[in-house]
N, C-alpha and C positions, 0 to 999 in steps of 0.2 A: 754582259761580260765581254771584255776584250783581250784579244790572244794576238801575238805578232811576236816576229821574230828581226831583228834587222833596223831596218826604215817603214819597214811596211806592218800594218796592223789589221786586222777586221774582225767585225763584232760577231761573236761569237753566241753560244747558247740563250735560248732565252729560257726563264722558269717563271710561269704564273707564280705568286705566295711568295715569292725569294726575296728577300730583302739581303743581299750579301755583307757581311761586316769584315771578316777576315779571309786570307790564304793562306795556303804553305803548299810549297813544292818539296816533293822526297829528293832531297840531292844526290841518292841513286838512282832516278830512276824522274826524268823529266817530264815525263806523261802522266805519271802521278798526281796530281791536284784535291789537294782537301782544301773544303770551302765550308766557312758555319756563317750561318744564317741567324738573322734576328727574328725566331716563331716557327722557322721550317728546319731548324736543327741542323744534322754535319753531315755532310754528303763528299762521296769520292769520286774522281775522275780516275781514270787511269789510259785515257789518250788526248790527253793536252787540254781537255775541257768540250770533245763534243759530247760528249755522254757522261751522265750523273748517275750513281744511284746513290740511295740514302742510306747511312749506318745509324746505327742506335746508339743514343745515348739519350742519358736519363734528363741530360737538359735539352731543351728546343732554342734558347738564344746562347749563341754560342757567341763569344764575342774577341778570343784569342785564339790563336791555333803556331805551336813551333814544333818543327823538326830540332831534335838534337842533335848539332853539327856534327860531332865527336862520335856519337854513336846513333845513326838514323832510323836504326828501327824504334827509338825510342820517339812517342810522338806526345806534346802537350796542348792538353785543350782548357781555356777559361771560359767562364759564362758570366751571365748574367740571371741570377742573387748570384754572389759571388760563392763559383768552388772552381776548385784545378784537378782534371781528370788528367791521367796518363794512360798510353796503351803502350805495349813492350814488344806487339806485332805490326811496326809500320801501320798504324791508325785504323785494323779492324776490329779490334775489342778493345774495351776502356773500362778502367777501376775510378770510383776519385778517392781523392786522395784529401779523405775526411780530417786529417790533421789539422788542416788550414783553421774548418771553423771552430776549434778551442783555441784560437789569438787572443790574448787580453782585449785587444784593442777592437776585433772585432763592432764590438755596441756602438763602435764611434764612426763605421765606414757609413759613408752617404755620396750619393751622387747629386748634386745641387738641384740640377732640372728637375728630376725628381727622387725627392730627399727621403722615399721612402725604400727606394730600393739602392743598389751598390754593385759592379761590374770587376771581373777582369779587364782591365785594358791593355794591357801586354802582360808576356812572358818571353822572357828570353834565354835559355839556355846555358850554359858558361860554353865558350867553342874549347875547350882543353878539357874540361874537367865530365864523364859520363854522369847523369844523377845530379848535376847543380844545375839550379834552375834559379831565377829571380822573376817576381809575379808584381807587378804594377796594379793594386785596386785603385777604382777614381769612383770618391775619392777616399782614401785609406793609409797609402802610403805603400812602402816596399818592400815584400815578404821575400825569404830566400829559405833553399832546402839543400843539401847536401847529400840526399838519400833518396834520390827519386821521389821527394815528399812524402817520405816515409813521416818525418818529422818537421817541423818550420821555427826559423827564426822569424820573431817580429820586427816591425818596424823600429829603426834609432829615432831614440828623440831627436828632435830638429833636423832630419832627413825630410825631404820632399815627399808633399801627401798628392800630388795632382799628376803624376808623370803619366805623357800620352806617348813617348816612345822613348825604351832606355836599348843602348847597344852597347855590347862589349867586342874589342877587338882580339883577335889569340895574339898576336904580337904586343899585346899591353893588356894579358890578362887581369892584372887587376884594379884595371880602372874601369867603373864605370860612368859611359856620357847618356846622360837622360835631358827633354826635352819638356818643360811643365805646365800647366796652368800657373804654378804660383807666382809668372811675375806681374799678373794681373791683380794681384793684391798686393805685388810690391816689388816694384820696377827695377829692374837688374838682379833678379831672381828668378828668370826662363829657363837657365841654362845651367844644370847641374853637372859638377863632376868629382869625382872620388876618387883617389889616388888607391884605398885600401877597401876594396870590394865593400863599400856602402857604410864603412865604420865613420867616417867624418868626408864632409864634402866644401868646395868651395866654389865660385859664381863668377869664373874667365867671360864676362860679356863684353870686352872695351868694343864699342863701334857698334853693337846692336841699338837702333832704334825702337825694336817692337818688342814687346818683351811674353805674351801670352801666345806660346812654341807650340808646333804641331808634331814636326816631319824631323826625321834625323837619319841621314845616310852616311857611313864610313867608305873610303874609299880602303877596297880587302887588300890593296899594297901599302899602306901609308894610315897606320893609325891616327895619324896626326891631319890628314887632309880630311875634312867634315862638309855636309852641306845639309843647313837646317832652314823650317819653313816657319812664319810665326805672323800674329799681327798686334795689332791695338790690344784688343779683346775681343770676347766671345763674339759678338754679334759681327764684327768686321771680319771675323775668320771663317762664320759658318753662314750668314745672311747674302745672297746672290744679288738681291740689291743694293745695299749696302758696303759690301765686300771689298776688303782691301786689302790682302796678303803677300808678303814680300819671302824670298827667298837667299840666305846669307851663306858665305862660304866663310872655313877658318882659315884666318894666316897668321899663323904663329899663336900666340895668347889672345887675339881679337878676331872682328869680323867683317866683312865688308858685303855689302848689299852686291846680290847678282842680278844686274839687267838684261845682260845682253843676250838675245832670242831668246828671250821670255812674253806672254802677254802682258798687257797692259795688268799691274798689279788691281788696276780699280774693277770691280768685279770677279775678283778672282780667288777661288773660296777653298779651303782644306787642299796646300799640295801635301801631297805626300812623297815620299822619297825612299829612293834603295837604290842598292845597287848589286854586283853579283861576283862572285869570284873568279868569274871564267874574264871577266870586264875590265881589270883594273884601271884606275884613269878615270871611271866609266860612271857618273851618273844619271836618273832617273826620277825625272818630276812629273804626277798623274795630278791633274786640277780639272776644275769644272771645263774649260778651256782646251784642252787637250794632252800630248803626251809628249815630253822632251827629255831630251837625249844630251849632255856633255859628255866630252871625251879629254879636257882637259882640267879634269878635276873641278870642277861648277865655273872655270873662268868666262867661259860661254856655253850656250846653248842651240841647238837648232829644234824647231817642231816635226816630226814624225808623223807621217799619209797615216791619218786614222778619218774612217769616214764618221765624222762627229755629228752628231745628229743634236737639234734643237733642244731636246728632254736633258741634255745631257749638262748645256749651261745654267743650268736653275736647279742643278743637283748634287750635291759636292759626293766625289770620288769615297768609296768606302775604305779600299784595297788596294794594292798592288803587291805581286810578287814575280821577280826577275829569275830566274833558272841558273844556274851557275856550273 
């Protein structure tokens, strides 16, 4: 795990078993860090990530984790078989939130690699509204709750069933921009967006080349400035030799590829992207390769002193989470 502040980075805790899948930072309380694991379950920090201990909960692969921006003590966890826990004390006790699994649609969620099981792959929060929440299964498609998942809407027909990151902005509550698998079954279909919180959607890609999306970062002043990660397909997005991932900024209804201080795209596997509210301007690229910083809205980049160690190129990045 790696922890920096700045320019400057260094690797941080090591945990035998860990296999890390997600973050989340308490945005009261920046020392705070919840981390779940794929097999060693959800553990908490509460001084920046030197120290761990484990909390309980009833799953061991935990594979989303959100702070509710609007209201923080509320905190969301997804796993892998798919269910969504929430706890209502800043993430040390957790209920789930058994509603999900009577979805009609349930019989139909499958995760391709292996089609016998089915994950949380995000959750995101609404930033305005306390108790709404939107839950990305891959693959499944897009459940939403109004009630602290007391109760869930299912998926719309013809909504995207593949989404590996959806964000909403509170200055454009009710659009949401999600980032897919599905345009690797059909090209100018990576890029999803909603004008009415998920009731119909339409596919702004002019200028993307690569259509099978990873990463999606907003910039928190400017709902309209984006920076997303994508490639070919699967095998060029997650294969370290093979690997070939580009990273694109929005201008206006299109996209245009960002070069500039970036690695070389060829071998370059899962960026991921965020950014933070203390930042604006301000994004945030973590790849096998290293950790980069724009401060002009993805127009360029510089690399950030991380001491990058050899394991680290033949391993694509799980996580990142920025502090705000």
């Amino acid at each position: 795990m790696l922890t920096g502040e700045g320019t400057k980075w260094a690797i941080g805790a090591r945990r035998e078993g860990w296999s890390p899948m997600c973050l989340a930072i308490d945005p009261r309380d920046a020392a705070r860090v919840l981390c779940g694991t794929f097999g060693a379950g959800l553990w908490i920090s509460e001084d920046g990530g030197r120290d761990w201990r484990q909390i309980e909960l009833a799953h061991d692969k935990v594979t989303a984790l959100a702070f509710d921006p609007s209201e923080p003590s509320t905190v969301w966890a997804g796993t892998e078989l798919s269910a969504v826990y929430r706890s209502g004390d800043g993430g040390r006790t957790w209920e789930e939130m058994a509603a999900l699994q009577r979805l009609a649609s349930k019989p139909d969620w499958f995760y391709p690699p292996r089609p016998e099981v089915h994950y949380v792959r995000c959750i995101t929060p609404h930033p305005n509204e306390p108790g709404r929440a939107f839950v990305a299964i891959e693959q499944g498609g897009l459940m939403s709750t109004r009630d602290y998942g007391e109760t869930w809407q299912d998926r719309v027909p013809g909504g995207p069933f593949d989404i590996h990151t959806l964000l909403i902005h509170p200055d454009a509550p009710d659009r949401l921009c999600a980032v897919t698998g599905n345009g690797f079954v059909r090209a100018g279909y990576g890029y999803w967006e909603s004008p009415d919180a998920g009731a119909t959607w339409s596919w702004p890609t002019a200028g993307m080349a690569h259509h099978y999306l990873w990463g999606l970062a907003v910039d928190p002043a400017d709902p309209d400035a984006m920076v997303m990660s994508g490639a070919n397909c699967p095998t060029a997005l997650h294969s370290p030799m093979v690997g070939e991932s580009f990273i694109y900024r929005r201008t206006g209804n299109g996209w245009v590829p960002c070069g500039d201080g970036l690695a070389d795209p060829r071998g370059t596997i899962e960026p991921l992207l965020a950014s933070s509210s203390g930042e604006p301007g301000t994004f945030y690229a973590l790849t096998n390769k290293g950790i980069f910083r724009s401060v002009d809205q993805g127009a360029s980049r510089q690399g950030l002193e991380v001491p990058w160690e050899p394991q680290f190129a033949v391993s694509g990045p799980r996580a990142i989470a920025i502090a705000g």
